[in-house]
C-alpha positions in Angstrom: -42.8 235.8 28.1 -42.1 232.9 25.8 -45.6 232.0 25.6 -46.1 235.1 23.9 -43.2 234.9 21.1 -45.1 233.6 18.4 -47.0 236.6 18.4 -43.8 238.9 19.2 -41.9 237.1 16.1 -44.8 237.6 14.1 -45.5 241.3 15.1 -41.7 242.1 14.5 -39.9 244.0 11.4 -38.8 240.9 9.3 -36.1 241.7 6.3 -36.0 239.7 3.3 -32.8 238.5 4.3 -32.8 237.4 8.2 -29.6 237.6 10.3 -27.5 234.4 10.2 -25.7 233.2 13.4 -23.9 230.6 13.6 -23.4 228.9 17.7 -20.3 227.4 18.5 -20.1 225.5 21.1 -23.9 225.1 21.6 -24.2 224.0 25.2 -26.4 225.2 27.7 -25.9 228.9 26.9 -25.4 228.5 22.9 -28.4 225.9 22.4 -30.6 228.5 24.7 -29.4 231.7 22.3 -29.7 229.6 19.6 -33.2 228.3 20.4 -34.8 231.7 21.2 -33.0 233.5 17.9 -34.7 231.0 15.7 -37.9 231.1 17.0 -38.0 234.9 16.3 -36.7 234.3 13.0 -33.6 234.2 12.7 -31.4 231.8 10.5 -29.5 229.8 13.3 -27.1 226.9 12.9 -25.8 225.2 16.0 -22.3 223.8 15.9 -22.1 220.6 18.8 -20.9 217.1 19.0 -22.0 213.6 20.3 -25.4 212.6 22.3 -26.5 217.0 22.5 -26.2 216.9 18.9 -28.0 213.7 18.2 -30.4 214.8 20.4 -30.4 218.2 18.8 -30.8 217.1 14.9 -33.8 214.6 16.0 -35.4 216.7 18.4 -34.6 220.6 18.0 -33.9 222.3 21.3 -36.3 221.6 24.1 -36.1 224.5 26.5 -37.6 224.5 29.8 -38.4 227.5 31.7 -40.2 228.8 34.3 -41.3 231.8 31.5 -42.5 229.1 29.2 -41.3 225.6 27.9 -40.8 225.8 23.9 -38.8 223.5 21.6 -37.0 224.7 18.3 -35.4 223.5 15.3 -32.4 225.3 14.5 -30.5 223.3 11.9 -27.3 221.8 14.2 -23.9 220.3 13.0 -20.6 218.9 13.8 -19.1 220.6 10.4 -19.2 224.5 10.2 -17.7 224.2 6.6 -21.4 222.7 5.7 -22.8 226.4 7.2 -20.6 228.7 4.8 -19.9 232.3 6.5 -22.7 234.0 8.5 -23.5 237.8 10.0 -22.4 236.5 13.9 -20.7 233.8 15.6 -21.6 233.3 19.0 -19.1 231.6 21.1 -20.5 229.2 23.5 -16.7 227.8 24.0 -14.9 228.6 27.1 -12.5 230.8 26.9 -9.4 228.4 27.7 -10.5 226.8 23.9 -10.6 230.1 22.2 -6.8 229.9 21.0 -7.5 226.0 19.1 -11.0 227.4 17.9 -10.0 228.2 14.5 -11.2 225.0 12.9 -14.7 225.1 14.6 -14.2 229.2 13.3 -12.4 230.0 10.2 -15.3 228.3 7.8 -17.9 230.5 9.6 -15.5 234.1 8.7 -16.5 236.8 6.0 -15.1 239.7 5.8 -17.4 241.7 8.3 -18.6 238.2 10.4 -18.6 239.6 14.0 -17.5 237.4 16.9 -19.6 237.6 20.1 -17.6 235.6 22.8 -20.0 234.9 25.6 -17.0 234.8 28.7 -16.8 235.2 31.7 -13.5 237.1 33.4 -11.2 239.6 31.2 -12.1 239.3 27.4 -8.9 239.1 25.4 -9.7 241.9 23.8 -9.9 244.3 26.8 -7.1 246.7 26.0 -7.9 247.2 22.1 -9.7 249.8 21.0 -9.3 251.5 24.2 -8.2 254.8 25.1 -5.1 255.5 27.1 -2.2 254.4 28.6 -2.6 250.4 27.7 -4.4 250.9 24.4 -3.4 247.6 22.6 -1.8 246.0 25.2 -2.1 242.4 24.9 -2.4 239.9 28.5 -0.6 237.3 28.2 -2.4 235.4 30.9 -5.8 235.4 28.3 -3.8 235.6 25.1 -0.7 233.7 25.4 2.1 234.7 22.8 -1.0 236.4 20.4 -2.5 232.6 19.8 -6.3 233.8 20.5 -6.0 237.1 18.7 -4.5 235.2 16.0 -7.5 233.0 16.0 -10.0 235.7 16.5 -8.9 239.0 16.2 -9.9 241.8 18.3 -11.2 243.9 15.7 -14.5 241.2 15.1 -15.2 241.2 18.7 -18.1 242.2 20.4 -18.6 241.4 23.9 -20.9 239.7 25.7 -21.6 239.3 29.7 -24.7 236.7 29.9 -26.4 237.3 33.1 -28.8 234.0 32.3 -28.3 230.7 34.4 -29.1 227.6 32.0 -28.1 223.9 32.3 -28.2 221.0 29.9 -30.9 218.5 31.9 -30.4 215.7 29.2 -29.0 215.6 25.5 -31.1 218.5 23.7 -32.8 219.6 26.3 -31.9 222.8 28.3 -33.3 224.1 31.3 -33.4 227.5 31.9 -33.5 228.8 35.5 -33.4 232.4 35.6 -32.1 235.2 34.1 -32.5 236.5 30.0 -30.2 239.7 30.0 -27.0 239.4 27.5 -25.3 242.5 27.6 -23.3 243.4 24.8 -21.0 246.0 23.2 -18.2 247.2 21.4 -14.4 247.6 22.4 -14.1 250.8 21.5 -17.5 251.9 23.2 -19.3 253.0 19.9 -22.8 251.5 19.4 -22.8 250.1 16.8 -24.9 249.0 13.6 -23.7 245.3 14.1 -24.6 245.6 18.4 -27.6 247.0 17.2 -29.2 244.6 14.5 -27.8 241.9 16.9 -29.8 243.1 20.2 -32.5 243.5 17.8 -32.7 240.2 16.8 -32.4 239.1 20.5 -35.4 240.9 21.7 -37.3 239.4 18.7 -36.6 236.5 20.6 -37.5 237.0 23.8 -34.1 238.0 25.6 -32.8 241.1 27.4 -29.9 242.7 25.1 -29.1 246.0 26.1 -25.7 247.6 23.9 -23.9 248.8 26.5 -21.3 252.2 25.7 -19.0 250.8 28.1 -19.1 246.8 28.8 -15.9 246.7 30.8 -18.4 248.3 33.7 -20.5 244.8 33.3 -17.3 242.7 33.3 -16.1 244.0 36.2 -19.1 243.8 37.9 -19.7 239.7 37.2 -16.3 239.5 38.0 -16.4 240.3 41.6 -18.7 237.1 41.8 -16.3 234.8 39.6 -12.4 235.8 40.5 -13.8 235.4 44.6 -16.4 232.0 44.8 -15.1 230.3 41.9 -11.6 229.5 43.2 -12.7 229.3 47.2 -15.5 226.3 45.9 -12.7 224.5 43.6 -10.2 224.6 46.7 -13.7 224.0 49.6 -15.5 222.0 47.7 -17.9 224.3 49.2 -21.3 225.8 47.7 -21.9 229.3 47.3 -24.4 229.5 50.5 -21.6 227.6 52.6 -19.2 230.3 51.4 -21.4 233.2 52.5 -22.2 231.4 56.0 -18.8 230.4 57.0 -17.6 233.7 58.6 -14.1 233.3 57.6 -13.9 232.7 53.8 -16.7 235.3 53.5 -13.8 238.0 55.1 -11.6 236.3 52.6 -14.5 237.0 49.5 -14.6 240.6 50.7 -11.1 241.0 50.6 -10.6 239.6 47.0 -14.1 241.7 45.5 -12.0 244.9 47.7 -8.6 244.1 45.6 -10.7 243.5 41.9 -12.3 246.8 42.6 -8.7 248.5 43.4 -7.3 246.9 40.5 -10.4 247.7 37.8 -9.9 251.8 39.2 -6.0 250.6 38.4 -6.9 250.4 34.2 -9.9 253.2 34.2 -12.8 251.3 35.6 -14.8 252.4 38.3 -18.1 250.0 37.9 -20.7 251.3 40.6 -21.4 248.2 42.8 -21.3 247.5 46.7 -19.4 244.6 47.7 -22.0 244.2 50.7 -24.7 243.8 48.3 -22.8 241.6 45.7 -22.0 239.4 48.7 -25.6 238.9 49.9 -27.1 238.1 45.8 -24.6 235.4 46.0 -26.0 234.4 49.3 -29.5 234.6 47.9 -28.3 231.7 45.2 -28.0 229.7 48.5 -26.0 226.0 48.2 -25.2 226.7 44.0 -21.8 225.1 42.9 -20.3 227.4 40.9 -19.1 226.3 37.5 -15.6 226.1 38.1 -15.8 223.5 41.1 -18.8 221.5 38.7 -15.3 221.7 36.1 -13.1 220.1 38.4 -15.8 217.2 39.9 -16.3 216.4 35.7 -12.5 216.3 35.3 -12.7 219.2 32.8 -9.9 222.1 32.7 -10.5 225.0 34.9 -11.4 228.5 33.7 -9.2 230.4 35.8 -7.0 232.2 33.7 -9.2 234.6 32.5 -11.5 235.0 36.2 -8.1 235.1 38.8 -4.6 235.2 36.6 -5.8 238.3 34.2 -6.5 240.5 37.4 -3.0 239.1 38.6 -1.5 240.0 35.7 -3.7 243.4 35.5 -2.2 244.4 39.0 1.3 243.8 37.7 0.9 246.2 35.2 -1.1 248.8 37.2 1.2 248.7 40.1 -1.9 248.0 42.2 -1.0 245.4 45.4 -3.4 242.4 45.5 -2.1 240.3 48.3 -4.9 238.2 48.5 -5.5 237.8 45.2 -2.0 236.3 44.5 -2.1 233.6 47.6 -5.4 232.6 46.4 -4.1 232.7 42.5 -1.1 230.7 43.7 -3.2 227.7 45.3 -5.8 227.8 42.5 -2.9 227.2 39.7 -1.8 224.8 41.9 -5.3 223.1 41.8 -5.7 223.1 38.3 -2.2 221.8 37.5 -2.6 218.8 39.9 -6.4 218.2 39.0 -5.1 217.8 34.9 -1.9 215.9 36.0 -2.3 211.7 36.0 -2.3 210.4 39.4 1.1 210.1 40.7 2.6 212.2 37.9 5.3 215.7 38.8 3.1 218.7 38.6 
């Protein structure tokens, strides 16, 4: 429990020289990380702009949570060149910003700084480091032309699946409403030393961090949640409960979970999930919007690419047919094209 972390940092293995991370992007998800790393010790350095990051350098990080309410002072900037490299850079950006991250990136690098990109969807490094038949086979739906691997190549990735629901409730303050469990691991399913003195440091602060042999099982599995109720709210307008209760778009979830799963066997996954039960946890959530249709009611750009047009693109190339995935694809582009496009403007 939080309560308990001063005692948990204290009673922890310290080194002379703590593990530096630097958060970029520190929203709801990077301040919470953030927060909870440098309360156990570790030397954090959050990287935000405007009213959050005012907030943030007069205030630290106040997090409330049903496991206990702490605040924290991690130091915060708009400048990463004033942080100089660090050990681990957790990405708080969403992935449609990972190609024009460089800036925000590039002053953070040393030769072994290790990138942990907290997405949802297909990770553009899937294919590398991966045995068989697609080994470094790049998507161009979540890498377009190389631009992301140029900015972050695959080699300092370690992946992330955050199974924790936080929101920002005002300017430096976060509230966290359930879940602590960031899986992580390598591409090429080694465990690591980095995955290691990383979960390490997590635990220290309080969080769940298993290194998982084989994350693709943990992507694929949040997946079946994202590439089905993100696009059906955007295009309903509809919350997850309304989803689940309306008999026909909860045939048309099934269908899409039934396709991801098809196409995951497709590339060599075979994650161990019913699509009954992953149905009713959503409908346990009850009337949640999911982040996608929040992106479209702000006016920000939609996250679809890597949740709906990777498992598109992933069928292609598999020779796996998706049917339902591609009509839904097809008026979810169309969505996010017209949502971005001025009023009155061509698509």
């Amino acid at each position: 429990m939080f309560c308990r972390l001063d005692t948990l940092a204290r009673s922890s293995h310290r080194t002379e020289s703590p593990v530096k991370v630097a958060v970029v992007g520190a929203g709801a998800i990077g301040a919470y990380v953030g927060a909870a790393l440098h309360r156990a010790g570790a030397e954090v350095h959050l990287i935000a702009r405007g009213p959050h990051l005012a907030a943030m350098r007069r205030d630290g990080v106040r997090v409330l949570s049903p496991r206990g309410d702490f605040t924290a002072r991690p130091a915060a900037t708009d400048d990463p060149s004033d942080v100089g490299p660090v050990d681990y850079v957790f990405l708080g950006l969403k992935a449609n910003s990972y190609a024009v991250s460089g800036p925000l990136v590039h002053p953070l690098m040393h030769a072994r700084t290790a990138v942990i990109a907290a997405q949802n969807g297909i990770p553009w490094w899937y294919f590398h480091g991966l045995a068989g038949p697609y080994t470094g086979r790049r998507l161009d739906s979540v890498d377009p032309a190389g631009s992301v691997s140029a900015t972050l190549p695959p080699e300092r990735a370690i992946g992330c699946v955050v199974y924790a629901a936080t929101e920002i409730e005002a300017p430096g303050v976060v509230r966290h409403l359930e879940g602590t469990r960031f899986s992580i691991g390598e591409p090429d399913r080694s465990v690591s030393r980095r995955c290691l003195d990383f979960s390490e440091a997590m635990v220290a602060g309080g969080l769940k961090c298993p290194v998982e042999p084989d994350l693709r099982n943990d992507i694929w599995i949040k997946l079946l949640g994202n590439i089905s109720f993100n696009p059906i709210s955007a295009l309903s307008r509809a919350t997850m409960g309304q989803i689940c209760r309306h008999p026909d778009t909860r045939t048309l979830v099934e269908s899409m979970m039934r396709e991801t799963l098809a196409v995951a066997a497709a590339v060599g996954c075979r994650p161990e999930i019913s699509v009954e039960r992953r149905i009713a946890g959503a409908e346990r959530v009850g009337d949640h919007k999911t982040s996608t249709l929040q992106d479209l009611e702000k006016g920000k750009p939609l996250e679809l690419d890597v949740l709906l047009a990777a498992v598109v693109e992933l069928a292609s190339l598999a020779g796996t047919p998706v049917p339902t995935l591609r009509a839904v694809h097809a008026l979810a582009d169309l969505l996010a094209t017209t949502s971005s496009a001025p009023a009155g403007s061509a698509p």
